[in-house]
Biotite code that builds the C-alpha atoms (Angstrom):
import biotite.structure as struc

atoms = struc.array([
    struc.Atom([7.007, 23.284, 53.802], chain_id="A", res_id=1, res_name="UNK", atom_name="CA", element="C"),
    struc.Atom([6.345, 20.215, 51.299], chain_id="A", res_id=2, res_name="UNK", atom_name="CA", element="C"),
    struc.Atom([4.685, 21.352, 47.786], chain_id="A", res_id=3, res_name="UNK", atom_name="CA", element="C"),
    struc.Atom([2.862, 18.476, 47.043], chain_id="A", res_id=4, res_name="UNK", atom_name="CA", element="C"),
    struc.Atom([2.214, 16.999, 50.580], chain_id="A", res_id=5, res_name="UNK", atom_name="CA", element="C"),
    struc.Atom([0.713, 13.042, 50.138], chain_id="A", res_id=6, res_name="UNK", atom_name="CA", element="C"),
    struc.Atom([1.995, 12.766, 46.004], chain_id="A", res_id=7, res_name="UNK", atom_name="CA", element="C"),
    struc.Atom([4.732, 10.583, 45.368], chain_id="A", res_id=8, res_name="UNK", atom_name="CA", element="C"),
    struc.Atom([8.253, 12.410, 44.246], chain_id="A", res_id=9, res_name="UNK", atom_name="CA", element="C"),
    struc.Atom([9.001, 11.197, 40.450], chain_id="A", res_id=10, res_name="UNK", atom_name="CA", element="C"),
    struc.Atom([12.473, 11.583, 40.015], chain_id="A", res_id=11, res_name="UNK", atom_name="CA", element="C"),
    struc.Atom([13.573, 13.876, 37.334], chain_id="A", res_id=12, res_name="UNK", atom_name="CA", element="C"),
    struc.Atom([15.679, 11.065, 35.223], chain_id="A", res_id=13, res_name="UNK", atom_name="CA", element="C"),
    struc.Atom([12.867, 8.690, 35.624], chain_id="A", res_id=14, res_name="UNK", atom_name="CA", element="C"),
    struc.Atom([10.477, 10.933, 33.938], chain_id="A", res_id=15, res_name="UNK", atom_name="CA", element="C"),
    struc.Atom([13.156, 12.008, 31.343], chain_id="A", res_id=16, res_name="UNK", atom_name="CA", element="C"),
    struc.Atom([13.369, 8.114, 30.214], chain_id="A", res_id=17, res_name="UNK", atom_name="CA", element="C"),
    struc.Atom([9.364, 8.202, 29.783], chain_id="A", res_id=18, res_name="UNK", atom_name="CA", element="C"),
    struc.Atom([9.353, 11.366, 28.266], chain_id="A", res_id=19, res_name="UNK", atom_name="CA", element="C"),
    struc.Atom([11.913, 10.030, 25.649], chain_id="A", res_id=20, res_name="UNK", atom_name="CA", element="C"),
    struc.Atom([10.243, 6.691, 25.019], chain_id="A", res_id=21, res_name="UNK", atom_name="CA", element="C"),
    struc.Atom([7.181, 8.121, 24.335], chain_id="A", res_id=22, res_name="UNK", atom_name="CA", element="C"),
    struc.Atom([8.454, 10.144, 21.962], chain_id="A", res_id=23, res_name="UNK", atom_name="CA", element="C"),
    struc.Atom([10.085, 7.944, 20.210], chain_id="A", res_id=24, res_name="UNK", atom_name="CA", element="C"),
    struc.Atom([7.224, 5.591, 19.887], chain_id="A", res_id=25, res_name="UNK", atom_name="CA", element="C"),
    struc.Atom([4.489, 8.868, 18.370], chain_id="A", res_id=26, res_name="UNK", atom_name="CA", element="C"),
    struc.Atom([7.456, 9.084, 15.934], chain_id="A", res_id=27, res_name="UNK", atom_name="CA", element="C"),
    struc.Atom([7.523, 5.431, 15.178], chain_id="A", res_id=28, res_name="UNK", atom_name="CA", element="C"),
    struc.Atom([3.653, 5.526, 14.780], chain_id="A", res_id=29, res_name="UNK", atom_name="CA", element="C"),
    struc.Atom([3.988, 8.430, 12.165], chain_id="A", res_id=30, res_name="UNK", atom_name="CA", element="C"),
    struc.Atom([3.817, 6.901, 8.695], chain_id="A", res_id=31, res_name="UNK", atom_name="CA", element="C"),
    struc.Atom([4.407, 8.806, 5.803], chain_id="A", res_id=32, res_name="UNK", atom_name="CA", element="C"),
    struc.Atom([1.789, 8.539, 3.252], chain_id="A", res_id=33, res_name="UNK", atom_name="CA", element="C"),
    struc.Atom([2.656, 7.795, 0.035], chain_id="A", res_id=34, res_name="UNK", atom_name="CA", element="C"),
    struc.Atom([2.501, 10.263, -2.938], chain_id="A", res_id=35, res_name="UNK", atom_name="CA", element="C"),
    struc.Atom([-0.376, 9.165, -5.848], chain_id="A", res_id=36, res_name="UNK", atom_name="CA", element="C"),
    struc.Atom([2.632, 8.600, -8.414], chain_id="A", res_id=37, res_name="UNK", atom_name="CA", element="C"),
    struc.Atom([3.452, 6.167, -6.152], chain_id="A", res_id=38, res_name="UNK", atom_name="CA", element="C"),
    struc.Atom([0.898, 4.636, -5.072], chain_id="A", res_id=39, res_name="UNK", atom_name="CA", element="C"),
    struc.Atom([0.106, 4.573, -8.574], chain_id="A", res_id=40, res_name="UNK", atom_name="CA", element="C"),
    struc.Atom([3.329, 2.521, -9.532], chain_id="A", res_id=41, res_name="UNK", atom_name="CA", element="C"),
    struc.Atom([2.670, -0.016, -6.654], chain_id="A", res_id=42, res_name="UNK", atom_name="CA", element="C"),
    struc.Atom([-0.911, -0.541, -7.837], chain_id="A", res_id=43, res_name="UNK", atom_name="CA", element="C"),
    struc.Atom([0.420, -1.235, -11.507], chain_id="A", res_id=44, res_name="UNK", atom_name="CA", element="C"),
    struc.Atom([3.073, -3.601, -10.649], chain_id="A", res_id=45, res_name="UNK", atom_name="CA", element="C"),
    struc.Atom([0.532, -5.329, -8.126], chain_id="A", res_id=46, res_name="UNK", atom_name="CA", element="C"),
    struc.Atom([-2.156, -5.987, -11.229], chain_id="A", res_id=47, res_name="UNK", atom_name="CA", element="C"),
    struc.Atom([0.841, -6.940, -13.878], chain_id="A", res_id=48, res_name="UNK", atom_name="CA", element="C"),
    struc.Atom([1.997, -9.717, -10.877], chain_id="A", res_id=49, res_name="UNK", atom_name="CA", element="C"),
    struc.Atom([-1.680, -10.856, -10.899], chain_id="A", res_id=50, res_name="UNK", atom_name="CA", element="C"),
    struc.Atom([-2.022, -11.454, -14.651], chain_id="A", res_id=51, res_name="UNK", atom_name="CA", element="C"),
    struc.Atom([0.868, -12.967, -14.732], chain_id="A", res_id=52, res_name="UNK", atom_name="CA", element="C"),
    struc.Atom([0.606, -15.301, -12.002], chain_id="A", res_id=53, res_name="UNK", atom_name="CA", element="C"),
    struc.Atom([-3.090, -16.233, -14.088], chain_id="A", res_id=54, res_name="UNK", atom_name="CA", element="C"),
    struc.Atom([-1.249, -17.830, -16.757], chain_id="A", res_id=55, res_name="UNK", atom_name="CA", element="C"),
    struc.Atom([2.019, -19.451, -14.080], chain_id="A", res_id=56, res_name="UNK", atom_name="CA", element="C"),
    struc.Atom([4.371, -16.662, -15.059], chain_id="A", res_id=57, res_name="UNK", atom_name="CA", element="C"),
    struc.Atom([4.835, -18.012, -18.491], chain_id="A", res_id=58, res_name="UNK", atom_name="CA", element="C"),
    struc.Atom([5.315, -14.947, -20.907], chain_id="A", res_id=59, res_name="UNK", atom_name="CA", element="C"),
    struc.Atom([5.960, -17.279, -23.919], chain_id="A", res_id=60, res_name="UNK", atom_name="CA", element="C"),
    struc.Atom([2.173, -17.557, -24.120], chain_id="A", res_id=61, res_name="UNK", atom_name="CA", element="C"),
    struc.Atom([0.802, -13.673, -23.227], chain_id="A", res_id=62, res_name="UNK", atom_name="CA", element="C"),
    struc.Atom([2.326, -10.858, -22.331], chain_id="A", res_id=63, res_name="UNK", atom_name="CA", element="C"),
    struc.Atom([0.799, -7.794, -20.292], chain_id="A", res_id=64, res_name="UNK", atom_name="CA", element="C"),
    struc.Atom([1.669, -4.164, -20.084], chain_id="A", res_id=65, res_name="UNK", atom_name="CA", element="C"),
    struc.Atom([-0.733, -2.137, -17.874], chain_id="A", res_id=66, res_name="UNK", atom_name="CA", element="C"),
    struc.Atom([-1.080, 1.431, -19.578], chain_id="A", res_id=67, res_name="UNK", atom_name="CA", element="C"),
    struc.Atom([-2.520, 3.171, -16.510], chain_id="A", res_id=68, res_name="UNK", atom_name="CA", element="C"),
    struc.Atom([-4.239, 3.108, -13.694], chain_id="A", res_id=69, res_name="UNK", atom_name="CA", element="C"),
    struc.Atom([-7.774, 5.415, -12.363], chain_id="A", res_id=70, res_name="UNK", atom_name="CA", element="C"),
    struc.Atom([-8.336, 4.490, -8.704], chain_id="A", res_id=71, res_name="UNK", atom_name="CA", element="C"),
    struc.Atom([-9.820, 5.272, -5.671], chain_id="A", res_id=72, res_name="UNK", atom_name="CA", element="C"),
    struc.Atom([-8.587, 5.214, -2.166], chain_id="A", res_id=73, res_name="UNK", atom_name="CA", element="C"),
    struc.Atom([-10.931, 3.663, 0.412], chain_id="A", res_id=74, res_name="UNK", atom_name="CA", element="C"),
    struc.Atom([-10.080, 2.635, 3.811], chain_id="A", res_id=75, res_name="UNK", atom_name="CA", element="C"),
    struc.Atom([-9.038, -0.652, 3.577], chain_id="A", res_id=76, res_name="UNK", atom_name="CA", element="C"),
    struc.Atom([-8.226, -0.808, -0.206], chain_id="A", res_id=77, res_name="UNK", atom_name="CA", element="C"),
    struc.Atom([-7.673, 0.505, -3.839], chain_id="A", res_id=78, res_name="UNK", atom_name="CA", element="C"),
    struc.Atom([-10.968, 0.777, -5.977], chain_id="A", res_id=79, res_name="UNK", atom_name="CA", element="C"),
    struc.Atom([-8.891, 0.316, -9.217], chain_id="A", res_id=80, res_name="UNK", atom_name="CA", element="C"),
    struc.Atom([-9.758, 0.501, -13.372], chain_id="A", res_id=81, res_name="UNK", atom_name="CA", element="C"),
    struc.Atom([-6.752, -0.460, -15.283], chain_id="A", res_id=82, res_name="UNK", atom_name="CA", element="C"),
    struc.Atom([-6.372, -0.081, -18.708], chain_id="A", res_id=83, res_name="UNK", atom_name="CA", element="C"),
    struc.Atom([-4.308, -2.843, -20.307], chain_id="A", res_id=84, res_name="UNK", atom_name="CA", element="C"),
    struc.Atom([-2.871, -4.176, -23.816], chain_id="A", res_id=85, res_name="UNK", atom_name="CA", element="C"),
    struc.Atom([-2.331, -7.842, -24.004], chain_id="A", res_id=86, res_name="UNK", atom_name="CA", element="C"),
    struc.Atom([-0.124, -9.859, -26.665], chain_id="A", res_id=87, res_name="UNK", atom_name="CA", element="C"),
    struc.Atom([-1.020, -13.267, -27.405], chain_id="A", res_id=88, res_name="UNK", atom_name="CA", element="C"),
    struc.Atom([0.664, -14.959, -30.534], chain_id="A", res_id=89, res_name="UNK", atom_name="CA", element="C"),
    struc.Atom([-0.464, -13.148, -33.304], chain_id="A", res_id=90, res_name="UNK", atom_name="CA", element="C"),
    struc.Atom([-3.481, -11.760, -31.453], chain_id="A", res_id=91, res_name="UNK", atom_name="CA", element="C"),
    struc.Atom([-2.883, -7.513, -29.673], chain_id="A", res_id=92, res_name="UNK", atom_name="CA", element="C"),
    struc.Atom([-5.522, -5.974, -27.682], chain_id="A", res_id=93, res_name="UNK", atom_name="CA", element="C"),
    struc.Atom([-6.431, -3.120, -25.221], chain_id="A", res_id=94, res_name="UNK", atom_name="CA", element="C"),
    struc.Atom([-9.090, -3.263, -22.623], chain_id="A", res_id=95, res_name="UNK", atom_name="CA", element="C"),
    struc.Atom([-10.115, -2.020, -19.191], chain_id="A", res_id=96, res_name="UNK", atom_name="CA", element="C"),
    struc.Atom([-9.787, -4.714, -15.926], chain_id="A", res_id=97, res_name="UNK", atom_name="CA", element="C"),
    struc.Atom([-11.405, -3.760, -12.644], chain_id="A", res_id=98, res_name="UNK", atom_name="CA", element="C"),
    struc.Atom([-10.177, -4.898, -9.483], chain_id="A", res_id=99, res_name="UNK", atom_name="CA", element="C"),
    struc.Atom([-9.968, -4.024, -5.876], chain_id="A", res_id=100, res_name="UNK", atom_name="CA", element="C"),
    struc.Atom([-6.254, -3.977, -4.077], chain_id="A", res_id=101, res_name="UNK", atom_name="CA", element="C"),
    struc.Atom([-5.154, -3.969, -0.180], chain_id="A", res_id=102, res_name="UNK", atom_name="CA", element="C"),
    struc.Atom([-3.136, -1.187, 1.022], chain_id="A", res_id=103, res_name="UNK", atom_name="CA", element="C"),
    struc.Atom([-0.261, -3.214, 1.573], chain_id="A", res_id=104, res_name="UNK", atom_name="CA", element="C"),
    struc.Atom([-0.731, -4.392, -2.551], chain_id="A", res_id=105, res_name="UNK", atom_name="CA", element="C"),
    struc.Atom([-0.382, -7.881, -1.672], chain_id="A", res_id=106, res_name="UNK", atom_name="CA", element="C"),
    struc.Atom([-3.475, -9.181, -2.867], chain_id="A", res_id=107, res_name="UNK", atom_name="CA", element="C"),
    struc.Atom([-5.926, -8.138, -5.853], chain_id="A", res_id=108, res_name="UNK", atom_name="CA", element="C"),
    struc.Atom([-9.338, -9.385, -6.518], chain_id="A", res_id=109, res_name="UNK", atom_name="CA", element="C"),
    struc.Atom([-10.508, -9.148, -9.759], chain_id="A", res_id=110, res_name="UNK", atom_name="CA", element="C"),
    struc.Atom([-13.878, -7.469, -10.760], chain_id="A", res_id=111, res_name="UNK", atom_name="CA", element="C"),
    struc.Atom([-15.573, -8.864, -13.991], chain_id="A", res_id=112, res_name="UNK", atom_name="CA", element="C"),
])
C-alpha cells in the first residue's frame, strides 16, 4: 500500500543537503547589530575623516578632535550632532557640526 500515491519520493540525503544549505544561508543573513558604543566610535572616526579630508589631510594647518557624538538611528542613516574643538595656529575653539552618516559610515553630508 503506497503512502503518498501520485507525490514524487525525495530522497532522504537530498533533502538533508537542502535542509543544511538553508540553514546555513538564515545564519549567513543574521547580522549582528552593533552596540551604541560602537556605533558611536564608527560615527566619530567617520566625521574626524571628513574634516580632515576638508582641508587635504594636512594637520599642519587645523587639527580636529571630535568630543562626542548625540545621534539618531534612522533607516538608512545616522542623524548625527557632534560636538568638536578645532586648533588652528594660535586660534582653539569648540562648537557643534550636524551631519547625516550611511550605515556603512562611508559617506557624511554635512548639515549647516
Amino acid at each position: 500500500m503506497p503512502i503518498l500515491e501520485g507525490y514524487p519520493v525525495i530522497n532522504p540525503a537530498y533533502m538533508k543537503k537542502i535542509l543544511t544549505c538553508l540553514l546555513f544561508l538564515a545564519a549567513l543573513s543574521c547580522q549582528k547589530k552593533p552596540k551604541p558604543a560602537e556605533v558611536q566610535t564608527h560615527l566619530k572616526k567617520a566625521m574626524t575623516e571628513f574634516l580632515y579630508e576638508s582641508v587635504n589631510n594636512d594637520s599642519s594647518k587645523v587639527k580636529f578632535e571630535v568630543k562626542d557624538v548625540i545621534f539618531f538611528e534612522d533607516v538608512n542613516f545616522y542623524e548625527c550632532e557632534f560636538n568638536v574643538r578645532m586648533v588652528q595656529g594660535s586660534k582653539d575653539t569648540t562648537g557643534a557640526m550636524k551631519a547625516r552618516i550611511t550605515k556603512d559610515f562611508s559617506k557624511v553630508n554635512r548639515k549647516l
